[in-house]
N, CA, C and O atoms as a GROMACS GRO file, in nm:
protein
  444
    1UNK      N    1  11.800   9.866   8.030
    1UNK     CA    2  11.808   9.738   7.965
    1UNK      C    3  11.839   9.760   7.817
    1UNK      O    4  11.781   9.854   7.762
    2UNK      N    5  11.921   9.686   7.749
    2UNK     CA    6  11.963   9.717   7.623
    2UNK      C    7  11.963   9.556   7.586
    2UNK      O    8  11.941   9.454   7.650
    3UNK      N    9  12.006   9.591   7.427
    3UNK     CA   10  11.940   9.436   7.350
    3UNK      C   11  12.070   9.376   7.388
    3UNK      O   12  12.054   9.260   7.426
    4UNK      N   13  12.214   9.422   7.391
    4UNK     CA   14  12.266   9.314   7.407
    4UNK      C   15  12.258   9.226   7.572
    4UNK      O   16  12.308   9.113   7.582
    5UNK      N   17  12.217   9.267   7.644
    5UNK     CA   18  12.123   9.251   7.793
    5UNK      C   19  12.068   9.132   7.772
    5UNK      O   20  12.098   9.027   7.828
    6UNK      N   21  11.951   9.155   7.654
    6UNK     CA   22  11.853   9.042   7.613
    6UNK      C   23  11.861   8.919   7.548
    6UNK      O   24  11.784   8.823   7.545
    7UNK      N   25  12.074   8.963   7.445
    7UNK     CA   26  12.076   8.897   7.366
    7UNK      C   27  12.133   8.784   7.524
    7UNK      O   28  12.090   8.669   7.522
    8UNK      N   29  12.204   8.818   7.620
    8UNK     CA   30  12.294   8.729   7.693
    8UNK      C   31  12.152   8.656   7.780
    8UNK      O   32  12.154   8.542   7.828
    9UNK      N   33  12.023   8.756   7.784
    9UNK     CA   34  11.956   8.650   7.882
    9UNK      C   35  11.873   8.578   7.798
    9UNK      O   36  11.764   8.563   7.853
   10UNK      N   37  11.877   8.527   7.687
   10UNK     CA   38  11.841   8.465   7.577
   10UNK      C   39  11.906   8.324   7.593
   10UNK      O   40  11.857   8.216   7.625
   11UNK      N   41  12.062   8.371   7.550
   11UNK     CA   42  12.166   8.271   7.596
   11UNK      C   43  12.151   8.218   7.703
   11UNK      O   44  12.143   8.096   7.698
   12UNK      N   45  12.140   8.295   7.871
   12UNK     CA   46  12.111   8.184   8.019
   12UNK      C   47  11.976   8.160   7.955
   12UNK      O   48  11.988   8.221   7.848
   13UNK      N   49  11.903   8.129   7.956
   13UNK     CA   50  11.769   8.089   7.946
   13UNK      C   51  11.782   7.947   7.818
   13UNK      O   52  11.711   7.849   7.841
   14UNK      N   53  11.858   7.944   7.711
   14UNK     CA   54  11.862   7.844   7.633
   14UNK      C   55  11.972   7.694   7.712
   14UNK      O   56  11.958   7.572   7.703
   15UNK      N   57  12.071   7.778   7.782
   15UNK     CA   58  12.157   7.699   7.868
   15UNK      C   59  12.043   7.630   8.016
   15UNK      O   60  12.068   7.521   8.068
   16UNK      N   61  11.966   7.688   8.046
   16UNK     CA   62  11.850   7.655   8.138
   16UNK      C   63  11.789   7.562   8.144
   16UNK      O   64  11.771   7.485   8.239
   17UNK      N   65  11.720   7.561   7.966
   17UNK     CA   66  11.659   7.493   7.912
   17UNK      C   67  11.687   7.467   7.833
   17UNK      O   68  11.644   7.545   7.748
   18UNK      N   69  11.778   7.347   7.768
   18UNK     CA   70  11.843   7.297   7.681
   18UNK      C   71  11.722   7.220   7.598
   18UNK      O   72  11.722   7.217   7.475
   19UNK      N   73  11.618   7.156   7.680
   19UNK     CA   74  11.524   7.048   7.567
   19UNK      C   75  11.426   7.130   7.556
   19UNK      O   76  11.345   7.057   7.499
   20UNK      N   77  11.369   7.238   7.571
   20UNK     CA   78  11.273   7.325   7.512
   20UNK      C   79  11.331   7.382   7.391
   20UNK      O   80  11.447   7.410   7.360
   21UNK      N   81  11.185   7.396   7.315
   21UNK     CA   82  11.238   7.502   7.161
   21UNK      C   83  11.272   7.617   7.229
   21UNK      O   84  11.227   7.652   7.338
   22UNK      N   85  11.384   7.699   7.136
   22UNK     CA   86  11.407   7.815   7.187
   22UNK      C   87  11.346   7.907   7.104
   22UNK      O   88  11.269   7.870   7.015
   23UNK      N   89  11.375   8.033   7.128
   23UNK     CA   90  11.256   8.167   7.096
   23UNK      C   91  11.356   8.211   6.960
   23UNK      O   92  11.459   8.143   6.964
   24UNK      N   93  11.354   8.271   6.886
   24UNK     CA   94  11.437   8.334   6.812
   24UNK      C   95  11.448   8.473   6.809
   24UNK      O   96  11.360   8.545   6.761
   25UNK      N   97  11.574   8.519   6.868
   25UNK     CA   98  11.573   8.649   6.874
   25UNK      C   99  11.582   8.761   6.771
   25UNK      O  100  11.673   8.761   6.689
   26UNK      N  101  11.510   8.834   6.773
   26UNK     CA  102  11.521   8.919   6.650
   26UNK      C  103  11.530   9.054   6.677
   26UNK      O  104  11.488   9.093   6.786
   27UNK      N  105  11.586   9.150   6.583
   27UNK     CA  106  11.581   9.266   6.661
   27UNK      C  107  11.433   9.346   6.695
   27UNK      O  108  11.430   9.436   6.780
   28UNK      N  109  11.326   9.308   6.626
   28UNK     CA  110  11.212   9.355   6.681
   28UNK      C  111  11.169   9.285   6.836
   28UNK      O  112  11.104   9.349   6.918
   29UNK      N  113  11.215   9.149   6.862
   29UNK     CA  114  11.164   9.064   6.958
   29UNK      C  115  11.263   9.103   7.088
   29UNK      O  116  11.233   9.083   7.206
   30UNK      N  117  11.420   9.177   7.028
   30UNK     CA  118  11.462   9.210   7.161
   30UNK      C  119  11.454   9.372   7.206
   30UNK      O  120  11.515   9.416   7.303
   31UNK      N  121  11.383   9.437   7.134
   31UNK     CA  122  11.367   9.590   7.134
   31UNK      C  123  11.213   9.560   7.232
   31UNK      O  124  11.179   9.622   7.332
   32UNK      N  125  11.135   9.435   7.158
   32UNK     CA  126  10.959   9.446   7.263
   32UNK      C  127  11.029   9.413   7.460
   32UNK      O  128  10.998   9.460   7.570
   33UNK      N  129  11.138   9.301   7.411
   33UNK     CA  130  11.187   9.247   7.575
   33UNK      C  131  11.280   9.369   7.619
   33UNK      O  132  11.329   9.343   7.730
   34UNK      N  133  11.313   9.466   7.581
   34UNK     CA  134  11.383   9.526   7.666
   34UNK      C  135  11.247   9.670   7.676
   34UNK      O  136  11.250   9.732   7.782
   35UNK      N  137  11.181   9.698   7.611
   35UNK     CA  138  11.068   9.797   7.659
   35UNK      C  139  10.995   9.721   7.767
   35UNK      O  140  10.937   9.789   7.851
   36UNK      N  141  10.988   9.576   7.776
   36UNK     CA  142  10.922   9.516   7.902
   36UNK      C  143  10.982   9.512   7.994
   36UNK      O  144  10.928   9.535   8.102
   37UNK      N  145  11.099   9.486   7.987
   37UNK     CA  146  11.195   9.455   8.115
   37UNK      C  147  11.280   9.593   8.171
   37UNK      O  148  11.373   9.593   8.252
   38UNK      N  149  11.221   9.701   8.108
   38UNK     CA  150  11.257   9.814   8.171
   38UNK      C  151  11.264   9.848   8.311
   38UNK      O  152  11.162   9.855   8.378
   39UNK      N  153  11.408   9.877   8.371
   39UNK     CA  154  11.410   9.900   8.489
   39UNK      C  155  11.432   9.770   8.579
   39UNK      O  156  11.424   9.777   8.702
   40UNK      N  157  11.460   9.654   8.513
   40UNK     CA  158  11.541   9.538   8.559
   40UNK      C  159  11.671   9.573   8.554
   40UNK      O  160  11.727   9.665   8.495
   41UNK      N  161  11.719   9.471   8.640
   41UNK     CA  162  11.867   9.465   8.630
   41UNK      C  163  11.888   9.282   8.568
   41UNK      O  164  11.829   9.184   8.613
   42UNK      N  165  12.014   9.284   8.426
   42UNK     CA  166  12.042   9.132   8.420
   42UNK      C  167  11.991   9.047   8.577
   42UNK      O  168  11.892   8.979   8.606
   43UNK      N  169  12.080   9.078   8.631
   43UNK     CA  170  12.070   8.953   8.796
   43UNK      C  171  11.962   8.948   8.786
   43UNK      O  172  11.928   8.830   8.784
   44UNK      N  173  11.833   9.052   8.775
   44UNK     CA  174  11.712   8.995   8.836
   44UNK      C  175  11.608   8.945   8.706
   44UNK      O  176  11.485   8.935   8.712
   45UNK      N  177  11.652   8.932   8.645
   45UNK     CA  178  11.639   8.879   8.519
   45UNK      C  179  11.664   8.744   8.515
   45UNK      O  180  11.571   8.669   8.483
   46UNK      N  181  11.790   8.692   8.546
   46UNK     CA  182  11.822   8.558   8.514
   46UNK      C  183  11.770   8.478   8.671
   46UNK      O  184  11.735   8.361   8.665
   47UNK      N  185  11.769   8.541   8.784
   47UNK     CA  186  11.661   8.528   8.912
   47UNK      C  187  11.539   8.476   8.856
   47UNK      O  188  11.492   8.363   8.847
   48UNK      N  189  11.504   8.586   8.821
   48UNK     CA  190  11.341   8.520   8.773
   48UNK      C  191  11.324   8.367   8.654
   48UNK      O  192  11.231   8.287   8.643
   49UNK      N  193  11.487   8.376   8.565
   49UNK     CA  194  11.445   8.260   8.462
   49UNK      C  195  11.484   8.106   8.568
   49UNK      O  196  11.473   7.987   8.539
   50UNK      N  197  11.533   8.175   8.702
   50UNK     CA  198  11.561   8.036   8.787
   50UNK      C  199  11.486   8.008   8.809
   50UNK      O  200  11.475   7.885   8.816
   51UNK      N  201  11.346   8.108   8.847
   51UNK     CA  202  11.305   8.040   8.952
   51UNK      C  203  11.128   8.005   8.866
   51UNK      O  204  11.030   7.948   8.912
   52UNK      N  205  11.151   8.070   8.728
   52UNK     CA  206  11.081   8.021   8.579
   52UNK      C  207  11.134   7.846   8.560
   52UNK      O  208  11.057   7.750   8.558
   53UNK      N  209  11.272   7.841   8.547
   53UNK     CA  210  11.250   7.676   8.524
   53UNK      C  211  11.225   7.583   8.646
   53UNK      O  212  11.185   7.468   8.630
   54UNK      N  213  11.245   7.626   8.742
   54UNK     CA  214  11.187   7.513   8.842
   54UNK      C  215  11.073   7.545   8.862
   54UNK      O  216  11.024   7.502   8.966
   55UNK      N  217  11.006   7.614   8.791
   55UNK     CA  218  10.848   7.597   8.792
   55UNK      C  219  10.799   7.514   8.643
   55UNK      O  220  10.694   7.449   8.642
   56UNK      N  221  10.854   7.520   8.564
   56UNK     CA  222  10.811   7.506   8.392
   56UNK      C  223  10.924   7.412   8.303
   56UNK      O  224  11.039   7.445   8.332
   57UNK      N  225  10.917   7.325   8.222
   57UNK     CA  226  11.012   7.303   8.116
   57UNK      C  227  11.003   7.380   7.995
   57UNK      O  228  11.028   7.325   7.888
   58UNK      N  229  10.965   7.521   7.998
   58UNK     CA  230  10.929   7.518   7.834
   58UNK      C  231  10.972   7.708   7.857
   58UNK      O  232  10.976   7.775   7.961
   59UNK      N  233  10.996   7.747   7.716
   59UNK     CA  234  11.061   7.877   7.735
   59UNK      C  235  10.918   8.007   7.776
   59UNK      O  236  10.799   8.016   7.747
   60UNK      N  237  11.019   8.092   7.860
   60UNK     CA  238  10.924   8.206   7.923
   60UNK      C  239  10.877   8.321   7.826
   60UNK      O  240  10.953   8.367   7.741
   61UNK      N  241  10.742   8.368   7.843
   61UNK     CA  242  10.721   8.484   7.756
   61UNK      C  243  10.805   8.592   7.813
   61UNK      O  244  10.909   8.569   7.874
   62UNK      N  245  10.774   8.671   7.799
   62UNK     CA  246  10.834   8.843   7.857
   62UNK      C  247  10.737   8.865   7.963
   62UNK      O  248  10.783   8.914   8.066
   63UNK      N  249  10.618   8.839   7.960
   63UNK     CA  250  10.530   8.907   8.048
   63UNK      C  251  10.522   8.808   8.204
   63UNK      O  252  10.505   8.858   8.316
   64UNK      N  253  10.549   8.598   8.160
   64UNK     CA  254  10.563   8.569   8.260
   64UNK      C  255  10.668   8.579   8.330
   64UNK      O  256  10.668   8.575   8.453
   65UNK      N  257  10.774   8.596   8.253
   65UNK     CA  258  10.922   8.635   8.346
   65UNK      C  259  10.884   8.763   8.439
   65UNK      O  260  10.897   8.760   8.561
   66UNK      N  261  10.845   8.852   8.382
   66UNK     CA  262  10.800   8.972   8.480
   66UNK      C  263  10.698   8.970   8.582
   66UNK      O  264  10.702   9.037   8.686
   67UNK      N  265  10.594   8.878   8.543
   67UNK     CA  266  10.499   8.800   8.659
   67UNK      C  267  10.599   8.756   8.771
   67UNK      O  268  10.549   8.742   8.882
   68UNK      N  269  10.712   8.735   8.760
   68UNK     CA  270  10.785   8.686   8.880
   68UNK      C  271  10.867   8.755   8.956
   68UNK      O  272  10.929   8.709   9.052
   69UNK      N  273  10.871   8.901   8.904
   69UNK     CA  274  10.963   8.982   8.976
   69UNK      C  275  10.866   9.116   9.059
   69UNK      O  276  10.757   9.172   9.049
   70UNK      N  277  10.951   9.117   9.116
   70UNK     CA  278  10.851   9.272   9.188
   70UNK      C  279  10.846   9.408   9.076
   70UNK      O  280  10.916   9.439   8.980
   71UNK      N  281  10.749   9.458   9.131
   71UNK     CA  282  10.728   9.559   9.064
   71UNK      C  283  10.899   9.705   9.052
   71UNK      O  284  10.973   9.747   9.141
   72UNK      N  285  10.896   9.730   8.931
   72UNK     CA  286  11.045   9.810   8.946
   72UNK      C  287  11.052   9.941   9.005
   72UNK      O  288  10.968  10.029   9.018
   73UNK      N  289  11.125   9.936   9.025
   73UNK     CA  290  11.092  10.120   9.165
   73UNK      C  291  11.068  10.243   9.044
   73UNK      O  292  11.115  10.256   8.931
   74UNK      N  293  10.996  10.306   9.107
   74UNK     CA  294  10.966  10.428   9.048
   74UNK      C  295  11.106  10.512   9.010
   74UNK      O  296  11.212  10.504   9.072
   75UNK      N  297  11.074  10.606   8.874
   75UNK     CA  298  11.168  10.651   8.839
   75UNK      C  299  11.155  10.791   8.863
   75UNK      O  300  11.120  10.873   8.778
   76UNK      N  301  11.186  10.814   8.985
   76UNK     CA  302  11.167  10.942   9.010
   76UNK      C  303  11.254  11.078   8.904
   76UNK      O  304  11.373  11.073   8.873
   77UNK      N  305  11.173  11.171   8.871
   77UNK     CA  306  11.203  11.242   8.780
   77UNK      C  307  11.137  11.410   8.777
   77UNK      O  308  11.058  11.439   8.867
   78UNK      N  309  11.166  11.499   8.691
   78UNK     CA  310  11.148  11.624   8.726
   78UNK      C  311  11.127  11.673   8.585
   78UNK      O  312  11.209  11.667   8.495
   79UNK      N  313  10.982  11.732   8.578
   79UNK     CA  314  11.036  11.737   8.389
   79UNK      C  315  11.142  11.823   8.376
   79UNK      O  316  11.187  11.813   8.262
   80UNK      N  317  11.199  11.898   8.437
   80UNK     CA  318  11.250  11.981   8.378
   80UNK      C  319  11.412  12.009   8.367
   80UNK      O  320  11.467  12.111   8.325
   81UNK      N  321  11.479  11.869   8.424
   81UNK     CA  322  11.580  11.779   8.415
   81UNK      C  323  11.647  11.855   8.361
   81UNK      O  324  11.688  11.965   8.398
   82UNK      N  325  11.673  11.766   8.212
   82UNK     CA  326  11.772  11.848   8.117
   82UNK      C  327  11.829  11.960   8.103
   82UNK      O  328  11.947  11.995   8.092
   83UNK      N  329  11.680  12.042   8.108
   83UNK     CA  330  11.689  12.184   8.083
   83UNK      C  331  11.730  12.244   8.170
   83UNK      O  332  11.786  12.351   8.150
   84UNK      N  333  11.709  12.179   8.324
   84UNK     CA  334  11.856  12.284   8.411
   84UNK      C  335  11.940  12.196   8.486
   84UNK      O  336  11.955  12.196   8.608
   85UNK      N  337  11.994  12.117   8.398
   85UNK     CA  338  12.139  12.061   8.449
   85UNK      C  339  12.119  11.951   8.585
   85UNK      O  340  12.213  11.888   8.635
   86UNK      N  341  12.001  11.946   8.623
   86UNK     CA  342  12.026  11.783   8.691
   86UNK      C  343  11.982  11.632   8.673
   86UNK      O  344  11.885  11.586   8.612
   87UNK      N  345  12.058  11.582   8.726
   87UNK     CA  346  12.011  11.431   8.672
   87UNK      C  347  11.894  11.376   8.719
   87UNK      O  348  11.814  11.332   8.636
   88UNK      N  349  11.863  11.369   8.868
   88UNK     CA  350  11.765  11.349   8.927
   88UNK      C  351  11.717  11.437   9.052
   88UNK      O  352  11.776  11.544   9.068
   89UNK      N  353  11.636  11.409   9.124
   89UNK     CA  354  11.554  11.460   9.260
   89UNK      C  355  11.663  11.428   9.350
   89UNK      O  356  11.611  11.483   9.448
   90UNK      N  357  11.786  11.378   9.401
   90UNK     CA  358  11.860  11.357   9.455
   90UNK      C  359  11.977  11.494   9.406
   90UNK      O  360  12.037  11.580   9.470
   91UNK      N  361  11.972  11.472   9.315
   91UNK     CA  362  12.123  11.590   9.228
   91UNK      C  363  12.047  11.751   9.288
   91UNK      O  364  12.086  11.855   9.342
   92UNK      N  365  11.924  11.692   9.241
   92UNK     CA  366  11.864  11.884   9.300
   92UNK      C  367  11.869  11.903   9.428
   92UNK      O  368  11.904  12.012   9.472
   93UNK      N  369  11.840  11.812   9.502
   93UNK     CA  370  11.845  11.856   9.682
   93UNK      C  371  11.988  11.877   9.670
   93UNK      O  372  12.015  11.995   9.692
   94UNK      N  373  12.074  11.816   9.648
   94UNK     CA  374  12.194  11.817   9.673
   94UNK      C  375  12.241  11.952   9.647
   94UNK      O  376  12.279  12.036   9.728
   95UNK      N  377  12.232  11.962   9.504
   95UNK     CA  378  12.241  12.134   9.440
   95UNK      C  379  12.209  12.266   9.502
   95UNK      O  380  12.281  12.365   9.511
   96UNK      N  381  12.071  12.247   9.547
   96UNK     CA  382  11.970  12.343   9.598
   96UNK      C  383  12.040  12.318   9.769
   96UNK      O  384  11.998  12.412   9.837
   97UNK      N  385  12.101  12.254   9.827
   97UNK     CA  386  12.144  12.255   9.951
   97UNK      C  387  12.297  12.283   9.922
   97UNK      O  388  12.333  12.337  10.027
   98UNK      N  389  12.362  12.279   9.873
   98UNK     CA  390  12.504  12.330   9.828
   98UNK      C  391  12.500  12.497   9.818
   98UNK      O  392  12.598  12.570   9.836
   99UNK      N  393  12.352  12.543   9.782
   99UNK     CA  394  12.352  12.661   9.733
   99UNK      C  395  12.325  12.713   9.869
   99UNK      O  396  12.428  12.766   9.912
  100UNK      N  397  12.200  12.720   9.980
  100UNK     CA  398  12.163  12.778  10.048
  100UNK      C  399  12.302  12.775  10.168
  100UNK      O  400  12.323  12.867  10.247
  101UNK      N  401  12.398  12.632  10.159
  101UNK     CA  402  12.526  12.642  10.220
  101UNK      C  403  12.587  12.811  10.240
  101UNK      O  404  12.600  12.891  10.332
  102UNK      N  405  12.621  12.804  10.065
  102UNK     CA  406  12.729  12.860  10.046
  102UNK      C  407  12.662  13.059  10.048
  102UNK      O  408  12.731  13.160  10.061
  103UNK      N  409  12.513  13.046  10.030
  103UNK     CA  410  12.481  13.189  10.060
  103UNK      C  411  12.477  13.198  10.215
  103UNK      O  412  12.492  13.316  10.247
  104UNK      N  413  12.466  13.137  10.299
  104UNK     CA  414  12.453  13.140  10.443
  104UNK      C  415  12.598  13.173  10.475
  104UNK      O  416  12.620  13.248  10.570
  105UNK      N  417  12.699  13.123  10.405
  105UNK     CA  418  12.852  13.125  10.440
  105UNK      C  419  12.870  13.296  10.374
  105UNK      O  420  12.944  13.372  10.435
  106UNK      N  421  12.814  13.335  10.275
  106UNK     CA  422  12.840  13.462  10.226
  106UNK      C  423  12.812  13.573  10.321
  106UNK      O  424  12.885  13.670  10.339
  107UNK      N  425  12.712  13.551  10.373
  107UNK     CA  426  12.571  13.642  10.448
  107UNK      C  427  12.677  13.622  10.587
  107UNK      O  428  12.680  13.724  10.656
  108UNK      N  429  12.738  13.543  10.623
  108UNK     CA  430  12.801  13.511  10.786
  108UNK      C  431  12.963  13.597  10.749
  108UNK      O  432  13.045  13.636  10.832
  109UNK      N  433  12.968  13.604  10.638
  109UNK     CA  434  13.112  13.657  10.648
  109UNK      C  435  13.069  13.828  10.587
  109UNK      O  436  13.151  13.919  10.601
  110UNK      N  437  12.961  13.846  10.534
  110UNK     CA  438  12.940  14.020  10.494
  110UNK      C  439  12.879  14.058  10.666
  110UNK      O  440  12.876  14.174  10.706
  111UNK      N  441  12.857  13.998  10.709
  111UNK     CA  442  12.770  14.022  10.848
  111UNK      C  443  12.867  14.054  10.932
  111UNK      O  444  12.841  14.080  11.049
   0.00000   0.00000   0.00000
């Protein structure tokens, strides 16, 4: 999630709710909404401000917009990532099974 993310769901949310005061975005206020909304996607973002105004006339905090969405999937991770070249737990099986491939193919052709 990045601020300009926050700045556009700022914008659906004022188009939403045209007769509520709106929030004023600032760059401290869209740096707190995008550390909250971490691991959203926009769509499920502006999902939740739908289904925020047919519950409410009045603008959403950060925390009740997220009261309305499911919890965000785990970010599966490895500390040690960076430091040897994969992106995630998916890239390493992949890697680590590319490898035992290609020594099994070595070992079948010295054999």
């Amino acid at each position: 999630m990045e601020q300009k993310d926050i700045q556009e769901l700022f914008t659906y949310i004022k188009g939403k709710l045209p007769k509520a005061k709106p929030k004023t975005l600032t760059p401290r206020i869209a740096a707190a909404w995008c550390k909250e909304m971490d691991g959203y996607t926009l769509e499920q973002l502006k999902c939740a401000v739908d289904d925020w105004t047919a519950l409410k006339p009045f603008w959403p905090d950060a925390d009740e917009l997220k009261a309305l969405l499911p919890p965000p999937p785990e970010k599966r991770t490895f500390p040690g990532w960076p430091a040897y070249g994969y992106r995630d737990v998916d890239d390493y099986r992949e890697q680590m099974q590319s490898f035992i491939r290609r020594s099994r193919e070595e070992d079948a052709a010295d054999g």
